[in-house]
C-alpha positions, -999 to +999 in steps of 0.1 A: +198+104-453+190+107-489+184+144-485+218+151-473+229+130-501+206+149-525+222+179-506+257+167-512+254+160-546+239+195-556+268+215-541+294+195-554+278+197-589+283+234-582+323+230-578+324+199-605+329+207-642+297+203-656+295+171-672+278+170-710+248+147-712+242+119-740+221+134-766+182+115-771+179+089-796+151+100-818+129+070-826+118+062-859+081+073-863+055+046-875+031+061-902-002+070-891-032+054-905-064+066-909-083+055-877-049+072-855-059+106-875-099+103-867-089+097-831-064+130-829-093+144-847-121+130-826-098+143-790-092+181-808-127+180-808-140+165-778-113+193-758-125+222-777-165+207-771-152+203-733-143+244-734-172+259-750-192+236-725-173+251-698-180+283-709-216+280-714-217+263-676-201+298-663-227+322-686-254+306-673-240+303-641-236+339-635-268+344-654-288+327-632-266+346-598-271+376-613-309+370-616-308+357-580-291+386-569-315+409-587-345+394-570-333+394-535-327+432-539-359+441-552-372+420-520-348+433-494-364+468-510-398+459-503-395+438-475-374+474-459-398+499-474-430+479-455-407+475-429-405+517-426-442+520-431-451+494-401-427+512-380-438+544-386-477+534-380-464+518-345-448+555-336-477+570-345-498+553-328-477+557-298-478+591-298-514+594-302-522+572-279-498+586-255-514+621-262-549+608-254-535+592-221-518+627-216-551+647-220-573+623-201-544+624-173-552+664-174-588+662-170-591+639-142-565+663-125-586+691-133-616+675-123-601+664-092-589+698-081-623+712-092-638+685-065-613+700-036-624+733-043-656+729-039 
């Protein structure tokens, strides 16, 4: 209900005559005294101390990220190059030991043949 009145009310505004509104009654200002000016002081301060706090939180933070970051790359570096070297023994050692089955395969064929023939 009170949207279509709020509805209602904004389109006829747009056919009305606009309608001029009462101008603000500026209050008279009480002077300030001396503990009113240490406390603006004192909040201009604490929001500027609140900012470069802020600020240092973030260097650091990213300081400390960026040092994090550094690490775990130097260890995923590592960690991948021993990675390579242990694979690379394994395949080695695969194929020699895959040779020496190969050859000792061979001579027990050859001896076995050399058995027939005889």
């Amino acid at each position: 209900m009170l949207r279509h009145l709020n509805k209602l009310t904004s389109q006829s505004t747009l056919l009305l005559p606009q309608t001029v509104r009462p101008l603000r009654v500026a209050h008279r200002r009480e002077p300030l005294h001396d503990f009113e000016n240490e406390r603006k002081a004192f909040k201009t301060t604490l929001k500027d101390i609140r900012v470069q706090h802020k600020q240092d939180y973030w260097n650091t933070q990213t300081q400390v990220e960026n040092e994090y970051l550094r690490t775990y790359k130097e260890e995923r570096v590592t960690k991948m190059a021993d990675d390579m070297a242990r694979w690379r023994t394994q395949i080695c050692n695969i194929s020699l030991m895959t040779e020496k089955k190969m050859t000792a395969l061979q001579k027990r064929e050859h001896k076995l043949l050399a058995t027939m023939r005889n």
